[in-house]
N, C-alpha and C positions, 0 to 999 in steps of 0.2 A: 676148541674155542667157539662160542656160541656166535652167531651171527645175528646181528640186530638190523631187520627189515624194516624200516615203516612200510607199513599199507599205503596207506594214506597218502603216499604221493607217489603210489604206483599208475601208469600213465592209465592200465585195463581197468583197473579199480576207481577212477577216476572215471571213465569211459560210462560203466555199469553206471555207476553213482547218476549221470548226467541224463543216460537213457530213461533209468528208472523214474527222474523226475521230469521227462516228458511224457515216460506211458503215466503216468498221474495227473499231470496236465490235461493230457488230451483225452483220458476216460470224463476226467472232471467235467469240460469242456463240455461234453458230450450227456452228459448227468445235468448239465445245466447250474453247476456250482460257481458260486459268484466268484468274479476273479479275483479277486480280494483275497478272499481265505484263499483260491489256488496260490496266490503270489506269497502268503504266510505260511503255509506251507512248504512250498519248494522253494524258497530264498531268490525265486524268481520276480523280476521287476514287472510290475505291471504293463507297462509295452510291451516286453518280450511275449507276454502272455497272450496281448492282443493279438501281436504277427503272430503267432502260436494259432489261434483261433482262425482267422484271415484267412491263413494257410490253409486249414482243414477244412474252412467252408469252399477255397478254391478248388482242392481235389475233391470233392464233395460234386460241387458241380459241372468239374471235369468229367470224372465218374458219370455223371448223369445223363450228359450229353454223347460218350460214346456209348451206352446202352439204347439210345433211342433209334 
């Protein structure tokens, strides 16, 4: 008897899916791609995108400050 899995709403694959379209945000980001296209892209809403960015400029100049 074959067994029928969806993917799709496995909780790891779901996981992946999520991470994947933050490493693409935050290269984006980082590329200097408008957020726009990042939010058409990863079905991500433009706020998220912005805290998304916020974020990385905070650890950014977290970073900066214990180097000095």
């Amino acid at each position: 008897m074959p067994l029928d899995y969806d993917l799709e709403t496995d909780i790891r694959y779901l996981q992946g899916v999520e991470r994947s379209k933050m490493d693409v945000i935050k290269r984006g980001l980082q590329m200097g791609t408008d957020i726009q296209l990042l939010s058409t892209v990863t079905g991500k809403s433009i706020e998220e995108i912005e805290q998304i960015k916020k974020d990385l400029e905070l650890d950014v100049d977290a970073s900066e400050n214990q180097n000095e």
